[in-house]
VMD Tcl script that draws the C-alpha trace (Angstrom):
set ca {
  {31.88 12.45 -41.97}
  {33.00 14.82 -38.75}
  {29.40 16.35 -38.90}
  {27.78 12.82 -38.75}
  {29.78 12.19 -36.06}
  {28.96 15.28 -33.94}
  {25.21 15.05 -34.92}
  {24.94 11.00 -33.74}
  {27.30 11.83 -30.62}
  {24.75 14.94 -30.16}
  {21.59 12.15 -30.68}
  {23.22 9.86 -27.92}
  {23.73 12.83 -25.70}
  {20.08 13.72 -25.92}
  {18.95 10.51 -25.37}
  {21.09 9.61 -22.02}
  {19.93 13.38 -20.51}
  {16.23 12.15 -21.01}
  {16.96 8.94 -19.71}
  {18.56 10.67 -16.49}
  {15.70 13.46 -16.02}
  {12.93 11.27 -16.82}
  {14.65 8.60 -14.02}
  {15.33 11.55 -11.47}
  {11.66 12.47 -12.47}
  {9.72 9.96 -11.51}
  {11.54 7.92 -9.15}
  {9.63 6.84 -5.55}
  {11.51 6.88 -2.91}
  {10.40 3.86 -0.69}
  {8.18 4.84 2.40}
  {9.54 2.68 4.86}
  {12.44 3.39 6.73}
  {14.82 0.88 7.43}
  {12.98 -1.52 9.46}
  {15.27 -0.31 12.72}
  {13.99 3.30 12.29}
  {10.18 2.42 11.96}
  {8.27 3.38 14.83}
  {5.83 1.21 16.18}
  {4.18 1.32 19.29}
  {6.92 3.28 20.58}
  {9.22 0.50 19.81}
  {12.12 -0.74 17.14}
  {10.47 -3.11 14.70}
  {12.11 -6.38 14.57}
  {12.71 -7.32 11.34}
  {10.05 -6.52 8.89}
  {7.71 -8.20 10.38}
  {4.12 -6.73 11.53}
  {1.54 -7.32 13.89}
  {-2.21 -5.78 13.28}
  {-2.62 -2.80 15.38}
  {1.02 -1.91 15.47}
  {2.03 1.79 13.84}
  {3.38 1.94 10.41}
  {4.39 5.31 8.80}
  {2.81 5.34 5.17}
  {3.85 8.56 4.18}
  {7.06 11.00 5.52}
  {5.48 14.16 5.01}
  {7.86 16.62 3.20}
  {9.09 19.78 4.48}
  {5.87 21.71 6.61}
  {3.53 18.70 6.40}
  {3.08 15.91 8.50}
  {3.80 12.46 8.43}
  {0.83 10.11 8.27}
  {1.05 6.65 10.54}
  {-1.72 4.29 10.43}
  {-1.82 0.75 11.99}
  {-1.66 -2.37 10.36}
  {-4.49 -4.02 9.29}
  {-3.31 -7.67 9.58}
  {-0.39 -9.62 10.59}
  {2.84 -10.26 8.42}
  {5.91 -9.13 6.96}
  {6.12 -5.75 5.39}
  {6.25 -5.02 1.67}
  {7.61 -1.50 0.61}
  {5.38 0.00 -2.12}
  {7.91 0.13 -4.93}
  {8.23 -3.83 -4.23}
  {4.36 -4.81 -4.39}
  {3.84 -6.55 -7.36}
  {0.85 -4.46 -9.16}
  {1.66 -1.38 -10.97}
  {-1.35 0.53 -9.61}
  {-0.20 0.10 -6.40}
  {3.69 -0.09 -6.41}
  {3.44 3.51 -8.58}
  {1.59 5.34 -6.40}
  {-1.03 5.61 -8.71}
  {-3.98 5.29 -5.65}
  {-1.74 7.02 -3.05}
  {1.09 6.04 -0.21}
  {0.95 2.36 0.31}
  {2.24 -0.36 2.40}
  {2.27 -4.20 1.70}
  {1.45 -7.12 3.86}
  {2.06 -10.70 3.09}
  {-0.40 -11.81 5.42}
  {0.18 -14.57 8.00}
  {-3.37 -15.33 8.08}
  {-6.84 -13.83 6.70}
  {-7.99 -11.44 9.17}
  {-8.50 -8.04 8.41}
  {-8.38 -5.37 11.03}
  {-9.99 -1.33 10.91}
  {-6.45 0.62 10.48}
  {-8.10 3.46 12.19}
  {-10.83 4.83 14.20}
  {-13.50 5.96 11.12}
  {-16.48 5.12 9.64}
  {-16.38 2.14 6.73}
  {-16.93 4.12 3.52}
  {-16.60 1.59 0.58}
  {-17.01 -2.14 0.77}
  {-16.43 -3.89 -2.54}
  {-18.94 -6.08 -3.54}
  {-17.20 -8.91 -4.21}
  {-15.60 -8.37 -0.05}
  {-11.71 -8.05 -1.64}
  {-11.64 -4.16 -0.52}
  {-12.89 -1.49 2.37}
  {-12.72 1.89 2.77}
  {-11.95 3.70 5.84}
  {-12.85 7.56 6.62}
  {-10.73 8.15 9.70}
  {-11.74 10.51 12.37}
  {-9.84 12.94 11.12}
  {-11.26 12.91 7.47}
  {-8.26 10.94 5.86}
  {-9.37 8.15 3.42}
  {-7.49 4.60 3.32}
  {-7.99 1.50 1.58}
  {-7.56 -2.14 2.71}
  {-7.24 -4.48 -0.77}
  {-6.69 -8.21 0.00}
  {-4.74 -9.64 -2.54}
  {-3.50 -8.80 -5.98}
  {-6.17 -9.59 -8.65}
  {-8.47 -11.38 -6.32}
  {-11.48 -9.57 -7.91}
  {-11.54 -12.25 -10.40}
  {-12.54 -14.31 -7.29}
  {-16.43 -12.95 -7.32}
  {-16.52 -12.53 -3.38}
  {-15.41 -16.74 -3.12}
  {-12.85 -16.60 -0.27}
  {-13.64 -13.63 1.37}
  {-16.32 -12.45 4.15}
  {-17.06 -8.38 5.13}
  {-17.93 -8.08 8.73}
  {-18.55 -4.53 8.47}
  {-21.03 -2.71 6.21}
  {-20.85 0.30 4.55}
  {-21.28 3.24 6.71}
  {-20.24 1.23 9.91}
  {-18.25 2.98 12.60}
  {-15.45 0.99 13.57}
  {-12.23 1.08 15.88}
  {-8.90 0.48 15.36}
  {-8.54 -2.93 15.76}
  {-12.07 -4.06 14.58}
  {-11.98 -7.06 12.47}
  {-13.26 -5.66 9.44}
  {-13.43 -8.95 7.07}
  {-11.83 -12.61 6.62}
  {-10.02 -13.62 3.93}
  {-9.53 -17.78 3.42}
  {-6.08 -17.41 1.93}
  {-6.14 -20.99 1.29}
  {-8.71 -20.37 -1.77}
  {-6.93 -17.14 -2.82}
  {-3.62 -18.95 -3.13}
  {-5.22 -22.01 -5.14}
  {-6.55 -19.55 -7.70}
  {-3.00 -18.72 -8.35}
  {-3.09 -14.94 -7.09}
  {-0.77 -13.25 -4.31}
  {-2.18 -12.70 -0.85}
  {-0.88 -9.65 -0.43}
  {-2.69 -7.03 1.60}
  {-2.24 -3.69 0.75}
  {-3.41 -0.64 2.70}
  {-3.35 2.82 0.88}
  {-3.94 6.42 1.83}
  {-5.92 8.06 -0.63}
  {-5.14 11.45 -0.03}
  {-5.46 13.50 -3.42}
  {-1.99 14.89 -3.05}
  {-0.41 11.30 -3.04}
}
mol new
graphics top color blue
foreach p $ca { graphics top sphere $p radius 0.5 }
foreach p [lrange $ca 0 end-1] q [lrange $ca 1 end] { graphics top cylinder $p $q radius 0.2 }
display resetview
């Protein structure tokens, strides 16, 4: 009975120490500072709410690398990657990300670039920036399913563009009826994310 006992306390043991490595493991820290710390345009961000054009830090860079800023494609309130409701995005599975719950449907260039991808059906762009970093802009969360309805790409593929460009128009009015989020997401799609 005493050996039973050691070997199931032994089990639990086991079990709680993978628990706590595979939790320490593979836990995100969230890239946003508070929203007092964030800089943007040299400025303390007033609650967590977002203006196109103004500078958001998706990524602290660890020790020797760099942080990488990038400016918000559209206006709302920020969404902290851990909290954006889509696994591939909230995990870090496509890179640093940011969310937007957008106060209206226009899309701005993050950066100054050249437009590298622009999904067919208008829900997602690609950005090259000038200095050879790749980001993604994704309107909503499972607005594929949408076939393009709702949404209109003013830039083509292989477009230069400015910061600030309007890029594309989203009618959020038709994404929300169709029972998917809003949400804009932009990405940096740096291999090392």
């Amino acid at each position: 009975v005493k050996s039973a006992l050691i070997y199931l306390l032994g089990i639990l043991i086991s079990y709680i120490c993978s628990f706590l490595i595979t939790y320490g493991a593979f836990r995100k820290e969230e890239l946003l500072p508070a929203a007092q710390e964030m800089p943007i345009k040299g400025a303390i961000a007033a609650e967590s709410l977002v203006r196109h054009g103004e500078r958001l830090r998706l990524k602290e860079g660890a020790t020797g690398s760099e942080d990488i800023y990038i400016s918000a494609p559209a206006d709302g309130e920020i969404v902290p990657m851990g909290d954006i409701p889509d696994p591939v995005f909230s995990s870090g599975t496509v890179g640093d990300c940011i969310g937007i719950i957008p106060e209206n449907g226009n899309i701005y260039a993050p950066c100054d670039g050249t437009v590298s991808f622009v999904a067919e059906t208008g829900h997602a762009i690609a950005f090259t920036s000038a200095d050879g970093r790749e980001f993604l802009v994704h309107v909503g969360i499972d607005t594929v399913k949408l076939g393009g309805r709702g949404f209109n790409a003013l830039a083509r593929e292989g477009s230069a563009v400015r910061q600030g460009d309007k890029v594309l128009t989203a009618d959020l009015g038709i994404i929300g009826e169709a029972g998917v989020s809003t949400m804009v997401i932009i990405a940096c799609l740096e291999g090392d994310s």
